[in-house]
C-alpha positions as CSV (number, residue, x, y, z in Angstrom):
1,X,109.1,-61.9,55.3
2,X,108.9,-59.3,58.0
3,X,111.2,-56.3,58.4
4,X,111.7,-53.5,60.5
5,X,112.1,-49.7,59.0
6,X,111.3,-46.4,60.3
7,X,108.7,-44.2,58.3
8,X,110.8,-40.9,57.8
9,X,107.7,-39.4,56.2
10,X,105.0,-39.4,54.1
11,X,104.1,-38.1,50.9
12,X,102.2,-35.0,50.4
13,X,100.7,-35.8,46.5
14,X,100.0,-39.3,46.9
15,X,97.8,-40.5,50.0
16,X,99.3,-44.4,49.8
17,X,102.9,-43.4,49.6
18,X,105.7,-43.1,52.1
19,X,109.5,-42.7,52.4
20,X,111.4,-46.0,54.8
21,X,114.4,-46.3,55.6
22,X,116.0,-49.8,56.4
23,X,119.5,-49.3,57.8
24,X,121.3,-47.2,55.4
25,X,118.7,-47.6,52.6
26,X,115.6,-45.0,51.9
27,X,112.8,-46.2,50.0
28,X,109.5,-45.1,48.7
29,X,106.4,-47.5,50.0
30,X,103.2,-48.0,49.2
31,X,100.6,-49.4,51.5
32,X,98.3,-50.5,49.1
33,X,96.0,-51.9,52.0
34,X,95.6,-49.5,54.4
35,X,96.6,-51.5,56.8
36,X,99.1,-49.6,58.6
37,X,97.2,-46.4,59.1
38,X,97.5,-44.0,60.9
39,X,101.0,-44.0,60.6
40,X,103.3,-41.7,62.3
41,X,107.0,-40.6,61.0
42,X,109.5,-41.3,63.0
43,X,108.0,-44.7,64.5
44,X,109.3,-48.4,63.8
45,X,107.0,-50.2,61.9
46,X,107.2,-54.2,61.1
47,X,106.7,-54.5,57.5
48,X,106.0,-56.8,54.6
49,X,108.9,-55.8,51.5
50,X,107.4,-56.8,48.2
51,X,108.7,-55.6,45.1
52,X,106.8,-54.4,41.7
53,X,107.2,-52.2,38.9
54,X,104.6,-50.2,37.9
55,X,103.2,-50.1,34.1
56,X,105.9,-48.8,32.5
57,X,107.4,-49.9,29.4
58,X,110.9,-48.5,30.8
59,X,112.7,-47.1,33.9
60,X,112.4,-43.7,33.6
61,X,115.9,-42.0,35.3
62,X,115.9,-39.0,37.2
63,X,119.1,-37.0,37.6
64,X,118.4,-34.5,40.3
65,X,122.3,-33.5,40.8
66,X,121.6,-32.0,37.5
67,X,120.5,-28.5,37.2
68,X,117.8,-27.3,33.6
69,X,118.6,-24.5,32.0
């Protein structure tokens, strides 16, 4: 299924990767195909969603409100 989302940017470490945002919702992406390139930020794009999980055993959560010491 098709949907519409803006890319708000892409991502500096990985080459595949970029931040959408569909409505109120920003996601990281990952065009696996290369299809969409070049990409600009700040464009509409019409997009295929899919979701996966990577290889991991177990979410790994990140609590960036919290400060290390």
């Amino acid at each position: 299924m098709q949907n519409d989302v803006i890319l708000e940017k892409m991502d500096d470490c990985i080459e595949e990767s970029c931040w959408l945002r569909k409505g109120d919702v920003l996601f990281e992406g990952f065009d696996l195909t290369g299809a969409l390139w070049p990409l600009f930020p700040g464009r509409h794009y019409r997009v295929d969603l899919d979701l996966g999980q990577l290889d991991y055993d177990d979410p790994i959560v990140i609590n960036e409100t919290e400060g290390r010491t």
